[in-house]
Structure formats: structure tokens, C-alpha cells
N, C-alpha and C positions, 0 to 999 in steps of 0.2 A: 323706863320700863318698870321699876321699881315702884311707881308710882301708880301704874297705870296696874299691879296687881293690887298694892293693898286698896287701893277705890274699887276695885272688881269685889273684893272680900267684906268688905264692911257688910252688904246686905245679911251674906252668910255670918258674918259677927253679930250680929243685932238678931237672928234665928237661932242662935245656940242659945244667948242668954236667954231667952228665953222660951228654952226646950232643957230636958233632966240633963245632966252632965251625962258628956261620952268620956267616952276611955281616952288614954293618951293616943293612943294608934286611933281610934275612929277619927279623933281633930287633926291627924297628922293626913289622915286619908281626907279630911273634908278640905285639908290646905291645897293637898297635891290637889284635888280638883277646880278648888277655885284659880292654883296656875296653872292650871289645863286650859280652865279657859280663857285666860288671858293667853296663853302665847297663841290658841287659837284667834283669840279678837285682833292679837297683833298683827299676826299674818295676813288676815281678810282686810286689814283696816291697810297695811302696806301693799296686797295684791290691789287692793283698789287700787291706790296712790297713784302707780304705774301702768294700771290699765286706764285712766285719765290721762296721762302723761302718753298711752299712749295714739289718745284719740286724737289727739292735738298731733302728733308726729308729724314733721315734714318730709319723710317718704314713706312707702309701704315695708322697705324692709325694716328702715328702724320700727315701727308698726309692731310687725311680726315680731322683732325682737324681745321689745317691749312686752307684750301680751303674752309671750312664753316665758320671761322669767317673772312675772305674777303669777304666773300658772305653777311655776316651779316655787316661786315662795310660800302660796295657797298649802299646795301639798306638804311641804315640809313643816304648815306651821297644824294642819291637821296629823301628820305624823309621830311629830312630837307631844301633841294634845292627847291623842289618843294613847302612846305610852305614856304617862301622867298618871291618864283617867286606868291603865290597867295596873299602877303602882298602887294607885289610891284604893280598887276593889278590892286588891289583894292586904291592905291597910284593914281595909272595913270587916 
């Protein structure tokens, strides 16, 4: 996972240098965003996973099963995203 943020960040590393220096807080609010969006990528990338896993299913209830806790990872990984991104305004 550690991985999979600093590869989300590098574009936004290679745009600071060269853009004028922020402040300590502005790059602290630019970091929290770039893990906003990774734990969002991570969520959709494992709500997939499962919603694949669950097309394949051999009955309807594992089915359903399957498709509500993607549903339920989806939203926790946008919930947590989204308080990130309101640490990081409050940063900016």
C-alpha cells in the first residue's frame, strides 16, 4: 500500500519542483491529498476485485454477498478519502 502511494505522488513531486515553493503546511496538505487518493484508488481497485469474484460466484447468495461488501469497501474507501481531502483544505 506504501507503494502504491508514493507511485500516486511522484506526478504531484515532479509539479512542485517545478512550481515556486509552498509552505510547510501547503506540502503537508498536498501529501494528505495525494493519500486521499490512493486510499480512494485502493478501495475501487479492491471493490472491483470482488465485484469480479463476484460474477464468477456459484450461487446467487454468495452473489449478493460478494457485491455488498464491495459496496461497503467502495464507501469506506471514499469516506475516508474524502476526510484526507478535508484535513488537507484545512492544511491549504
Amino acid at each position: 500500500m506504501k507503494k502504491l502511494a508514493v507511485i500516486a505522488a511522484l506526478p504531484t513531486l515532479a509539479l512542485l519542483g517545478s512550481c515556486g515553493e509552498d509552505s510547510a503546511m501547503e506540502e503537508r496538505g498536498d501529501a494528505k491529498e495525494e493519500r486521499a487518493d490512493a486510499v480512494e484508488n485502493y478501495g475501487d481497485d479492491r471493490a472491483g476485485q470482488l465485484e469480479e469474484m463476484a460474477d464468477e460466484a456459484p450461487t446467487d447468495a454468495r452473489e449478493d454477498a460478494l457485491n455488498q461488501r464491495a459496496e461497503q469497501i467502495d464507501d469506506i474507501g471514499d469516506e475516508r478519502a474524502e476526510a484526507l481531502n478535508e484535513r488537507a483544505d484545512e492544511l491549504e
